[in-house]
KOLKOLLUM-674285 format. One record per atom (N, C-alpha, C): residue number from 1; residue in three letters; y, z, x negated. Coordinates in nm, 3 decimals. Last residue first. Layout:
! KOLKOLLUM-674285
NUM, ALA, Y, Z, X
...
This chain:
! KOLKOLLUM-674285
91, UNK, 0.057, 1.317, -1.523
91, UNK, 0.148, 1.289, -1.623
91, UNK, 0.169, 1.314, -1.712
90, UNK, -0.150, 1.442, -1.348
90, UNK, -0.168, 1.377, -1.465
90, UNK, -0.104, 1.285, -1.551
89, UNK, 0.028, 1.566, -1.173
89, UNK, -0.041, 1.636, -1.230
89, UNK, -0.122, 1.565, -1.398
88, UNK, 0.142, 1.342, -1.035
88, UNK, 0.240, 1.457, -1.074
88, UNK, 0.180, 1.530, -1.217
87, UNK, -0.052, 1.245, -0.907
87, UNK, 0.004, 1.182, -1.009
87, UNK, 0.108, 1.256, -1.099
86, UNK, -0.163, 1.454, -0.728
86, UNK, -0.199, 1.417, -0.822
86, UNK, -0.153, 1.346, -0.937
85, UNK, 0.148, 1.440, -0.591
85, UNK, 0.133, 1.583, -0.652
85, UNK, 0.001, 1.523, -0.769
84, UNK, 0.129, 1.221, -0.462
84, UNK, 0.249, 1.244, -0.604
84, UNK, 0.198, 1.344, -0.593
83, UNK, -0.089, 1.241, -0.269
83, UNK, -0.082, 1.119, -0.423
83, UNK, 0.003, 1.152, -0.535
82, UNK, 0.008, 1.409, -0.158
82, UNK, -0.147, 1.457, -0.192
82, UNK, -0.126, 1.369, -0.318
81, UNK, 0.195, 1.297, -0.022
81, UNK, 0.208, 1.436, -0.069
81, UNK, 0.073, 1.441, -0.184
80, UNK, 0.058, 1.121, 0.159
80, UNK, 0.159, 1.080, 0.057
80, UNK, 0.183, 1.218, -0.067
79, UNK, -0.104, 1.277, 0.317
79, UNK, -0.176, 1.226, 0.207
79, UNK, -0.067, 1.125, 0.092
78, UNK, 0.076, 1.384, 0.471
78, UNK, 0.036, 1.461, 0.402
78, UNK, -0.044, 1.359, 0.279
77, UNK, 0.181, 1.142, 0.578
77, UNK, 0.276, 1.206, 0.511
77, UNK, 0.173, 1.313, 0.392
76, UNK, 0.000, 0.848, 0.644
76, UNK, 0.032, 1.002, 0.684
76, UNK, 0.065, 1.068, 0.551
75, UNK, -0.048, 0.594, 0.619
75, UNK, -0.172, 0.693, 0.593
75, UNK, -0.101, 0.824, 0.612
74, UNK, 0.293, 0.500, 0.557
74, UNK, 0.177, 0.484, 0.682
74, UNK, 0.033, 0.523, 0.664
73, UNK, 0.512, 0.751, 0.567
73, UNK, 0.374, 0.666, 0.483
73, UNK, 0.294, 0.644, 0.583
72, UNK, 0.800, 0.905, 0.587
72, UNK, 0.732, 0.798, 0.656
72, UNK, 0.626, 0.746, 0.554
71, UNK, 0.938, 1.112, 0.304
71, UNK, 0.952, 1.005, 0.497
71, UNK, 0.825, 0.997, 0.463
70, UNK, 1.036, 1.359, 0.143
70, UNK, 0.959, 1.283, 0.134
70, UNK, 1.008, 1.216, 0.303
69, UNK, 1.384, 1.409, -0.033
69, UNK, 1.278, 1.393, 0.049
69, UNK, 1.145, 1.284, 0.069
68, UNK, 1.572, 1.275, -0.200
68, UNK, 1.454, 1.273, -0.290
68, UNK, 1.340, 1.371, -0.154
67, UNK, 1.737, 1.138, -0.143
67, UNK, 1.775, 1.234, -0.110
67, UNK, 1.638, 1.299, -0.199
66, UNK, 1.623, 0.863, -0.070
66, UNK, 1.772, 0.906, -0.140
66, UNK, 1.786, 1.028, -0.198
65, UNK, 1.314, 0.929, 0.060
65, UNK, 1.485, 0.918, 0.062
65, UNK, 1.541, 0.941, -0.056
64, UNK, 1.013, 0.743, -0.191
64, UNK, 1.135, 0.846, -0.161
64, UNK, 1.241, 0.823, -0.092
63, UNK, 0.779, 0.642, -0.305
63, UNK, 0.873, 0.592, -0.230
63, UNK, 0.920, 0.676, -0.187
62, UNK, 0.494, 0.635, -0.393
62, UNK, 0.632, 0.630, -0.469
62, UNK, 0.763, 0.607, -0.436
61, UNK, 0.363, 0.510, -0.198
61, UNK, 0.357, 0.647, -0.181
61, UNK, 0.457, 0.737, -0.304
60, UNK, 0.357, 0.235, -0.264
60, UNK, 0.426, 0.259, -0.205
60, UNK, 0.427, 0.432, -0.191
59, UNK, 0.187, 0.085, -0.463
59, UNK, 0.220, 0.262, -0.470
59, UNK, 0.325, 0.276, -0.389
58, UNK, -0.063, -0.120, -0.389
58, UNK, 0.107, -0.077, -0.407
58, UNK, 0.146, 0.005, -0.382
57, UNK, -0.285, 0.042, -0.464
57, UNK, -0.236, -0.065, -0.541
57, UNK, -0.136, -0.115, -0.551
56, UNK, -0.257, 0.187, -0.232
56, UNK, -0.245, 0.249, -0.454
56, UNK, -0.249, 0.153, -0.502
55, UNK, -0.302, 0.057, 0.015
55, UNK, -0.199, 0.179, -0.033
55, UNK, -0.225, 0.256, -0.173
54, UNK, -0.248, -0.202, 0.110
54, UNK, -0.280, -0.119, 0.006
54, UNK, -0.270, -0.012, -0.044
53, UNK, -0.048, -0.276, 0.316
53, UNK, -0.175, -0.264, 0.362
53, UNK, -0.289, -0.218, 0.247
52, UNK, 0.289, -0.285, 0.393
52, UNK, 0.177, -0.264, 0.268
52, UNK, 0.079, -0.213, 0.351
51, UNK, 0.462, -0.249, 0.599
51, UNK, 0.413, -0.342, 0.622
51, UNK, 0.253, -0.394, 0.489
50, UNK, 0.613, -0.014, 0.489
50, UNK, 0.510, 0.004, 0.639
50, UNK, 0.437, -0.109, 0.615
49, UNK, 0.767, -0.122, 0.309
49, UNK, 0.670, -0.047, 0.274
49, UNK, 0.572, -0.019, 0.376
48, UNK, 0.922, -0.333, 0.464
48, UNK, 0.818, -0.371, 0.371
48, UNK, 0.678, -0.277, 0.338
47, UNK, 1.066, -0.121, 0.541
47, UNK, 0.999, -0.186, 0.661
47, UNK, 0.805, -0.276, 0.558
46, UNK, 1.219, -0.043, 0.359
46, UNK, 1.117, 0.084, 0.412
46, UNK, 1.040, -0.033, 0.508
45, UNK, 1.375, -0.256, 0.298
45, UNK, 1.248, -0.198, 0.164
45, UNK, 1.143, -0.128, 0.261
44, UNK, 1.506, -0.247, 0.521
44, UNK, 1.417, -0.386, 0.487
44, UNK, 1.267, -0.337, 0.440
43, UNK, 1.684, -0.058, 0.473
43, UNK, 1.601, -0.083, 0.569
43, UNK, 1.476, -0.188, 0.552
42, UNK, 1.789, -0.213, 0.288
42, UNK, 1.733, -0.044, 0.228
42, UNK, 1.642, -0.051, 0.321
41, UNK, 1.939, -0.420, 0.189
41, UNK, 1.829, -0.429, 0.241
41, UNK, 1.762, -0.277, 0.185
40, UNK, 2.137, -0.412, -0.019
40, UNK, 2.223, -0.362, 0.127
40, UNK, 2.090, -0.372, 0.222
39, UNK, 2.124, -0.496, -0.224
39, UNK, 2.115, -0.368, -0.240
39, UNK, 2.166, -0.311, -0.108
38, UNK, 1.886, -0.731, -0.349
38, UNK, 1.903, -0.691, -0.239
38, UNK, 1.971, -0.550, -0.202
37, UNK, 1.765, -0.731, -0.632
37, UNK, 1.882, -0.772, -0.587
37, UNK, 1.945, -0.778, -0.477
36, UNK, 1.543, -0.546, -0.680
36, UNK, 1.544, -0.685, -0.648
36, UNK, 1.634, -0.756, -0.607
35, UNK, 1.675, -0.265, -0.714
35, UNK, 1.599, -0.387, -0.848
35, UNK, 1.580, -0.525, -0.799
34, UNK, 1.859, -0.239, -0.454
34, UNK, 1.887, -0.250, -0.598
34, UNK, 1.799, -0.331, -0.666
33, UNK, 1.580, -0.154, -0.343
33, UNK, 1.623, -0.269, -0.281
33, UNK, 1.741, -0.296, -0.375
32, UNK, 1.492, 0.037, -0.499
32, UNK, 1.382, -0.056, -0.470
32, UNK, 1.467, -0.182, -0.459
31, UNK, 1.658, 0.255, -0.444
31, UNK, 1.638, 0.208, -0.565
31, UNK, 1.545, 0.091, -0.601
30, UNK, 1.666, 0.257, -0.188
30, UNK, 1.791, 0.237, -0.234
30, UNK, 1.759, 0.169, -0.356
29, UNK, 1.420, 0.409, -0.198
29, UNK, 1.416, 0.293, -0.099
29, UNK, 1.551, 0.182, -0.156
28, UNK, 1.390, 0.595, -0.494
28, UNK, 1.411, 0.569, -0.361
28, UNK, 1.352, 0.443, -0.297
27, UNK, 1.093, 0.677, -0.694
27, UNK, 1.224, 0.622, -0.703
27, UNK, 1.259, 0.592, -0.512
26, UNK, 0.922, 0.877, -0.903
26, UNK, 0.977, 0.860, -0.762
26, UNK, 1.094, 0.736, -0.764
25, UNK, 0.586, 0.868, -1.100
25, UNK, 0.791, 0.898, -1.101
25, UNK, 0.746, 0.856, -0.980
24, UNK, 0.342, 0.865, -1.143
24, UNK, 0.396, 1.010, -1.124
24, UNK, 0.538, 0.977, -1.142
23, UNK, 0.325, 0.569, -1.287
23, UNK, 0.292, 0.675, -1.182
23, UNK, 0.348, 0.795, -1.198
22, UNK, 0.612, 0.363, -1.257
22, UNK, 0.545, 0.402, -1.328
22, UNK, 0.435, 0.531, -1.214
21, UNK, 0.676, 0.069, -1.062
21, UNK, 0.703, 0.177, -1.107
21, UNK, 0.613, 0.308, -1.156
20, UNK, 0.588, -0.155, -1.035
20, UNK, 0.651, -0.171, -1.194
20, UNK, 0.681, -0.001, -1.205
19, UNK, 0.477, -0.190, -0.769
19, UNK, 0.389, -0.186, -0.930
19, UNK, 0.436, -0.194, -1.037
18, UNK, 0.730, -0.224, -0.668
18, UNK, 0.695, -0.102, -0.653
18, UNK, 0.521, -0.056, -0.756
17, UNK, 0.832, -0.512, -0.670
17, UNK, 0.889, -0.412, -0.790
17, UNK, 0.814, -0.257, -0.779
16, UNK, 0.613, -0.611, -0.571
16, UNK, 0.604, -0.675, -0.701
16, UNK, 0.695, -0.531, -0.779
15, UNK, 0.661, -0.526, -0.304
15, UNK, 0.563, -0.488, -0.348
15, UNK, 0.583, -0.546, -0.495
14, UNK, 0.936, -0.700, -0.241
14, UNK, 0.949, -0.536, -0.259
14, UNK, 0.787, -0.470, -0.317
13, UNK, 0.847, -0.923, -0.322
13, UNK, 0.926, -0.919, -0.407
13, UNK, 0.962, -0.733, -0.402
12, UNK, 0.691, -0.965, -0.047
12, UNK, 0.640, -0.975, -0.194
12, UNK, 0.736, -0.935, -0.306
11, UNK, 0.892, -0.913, 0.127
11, UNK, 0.790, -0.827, 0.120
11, UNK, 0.739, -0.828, -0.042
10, UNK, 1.026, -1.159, 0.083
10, UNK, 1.074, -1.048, 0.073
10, UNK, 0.975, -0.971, 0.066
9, UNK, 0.878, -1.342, 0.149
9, UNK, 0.912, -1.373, 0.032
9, UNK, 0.915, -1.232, -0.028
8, UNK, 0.599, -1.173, 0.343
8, UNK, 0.690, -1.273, 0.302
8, UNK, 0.729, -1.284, 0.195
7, UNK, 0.272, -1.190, 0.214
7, UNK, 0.341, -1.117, 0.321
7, UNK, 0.495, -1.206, 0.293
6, UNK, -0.063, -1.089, 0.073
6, UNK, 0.024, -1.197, 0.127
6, UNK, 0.146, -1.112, 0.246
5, UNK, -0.343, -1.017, -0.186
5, UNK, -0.191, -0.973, -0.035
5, UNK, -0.092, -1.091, -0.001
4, UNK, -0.461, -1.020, -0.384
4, UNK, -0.485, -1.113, -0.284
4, UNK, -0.446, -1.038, -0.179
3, UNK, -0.288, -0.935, -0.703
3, UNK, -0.367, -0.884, -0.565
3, UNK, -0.378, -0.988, -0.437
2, UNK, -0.395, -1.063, -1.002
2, UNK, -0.329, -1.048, -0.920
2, UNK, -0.381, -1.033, -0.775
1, UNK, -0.473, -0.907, -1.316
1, UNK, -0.534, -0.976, -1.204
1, UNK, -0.442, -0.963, -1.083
């Protein structure tokens, strides 16, 4: 069933690849903007991800620096924390 979100081309194409990623994995911002062929829109990805108004339906909370730190969730860091540790848990 598809989600009744709307946002640009781009947006849609960074939420389309962030429901492909499995639960309990991580993948960057880097690694986002790579799958959709955009690999110099890193900034973009993270802007997209602010711009998600779902937050588990697009798992943006799967979203990692590079660096495999946690950033920025717009519901607040701790409850980003809270999602990969559950998803962590029932892997």
């Amino acid at each position: 069933m598809p989600l009744d979100v709307q946002g640009t081309a781009f947006q849609e194409r960074v939420w389309q690849a962030l429901r492909e990623v499995p639960a309990g994995s991580r993948v960057s911002y880097t690694d986002i903007a790579e799958r959709i062929g955009a690999p110099k829109a890193v900034r973009a990805v993270a802007m997209a991800c602010a711009a998600n108004h779902i937050a588990v339906a697009i798992p943006c909370h799967r979203v990692v620096r590079r660096d495999g730190d946690i950033s920025g969730y717009r519901w607040g860091i701790e409850r980003k924390q809270q999602l990969l540790k559950r998803e962590t848990a029932l892997s």
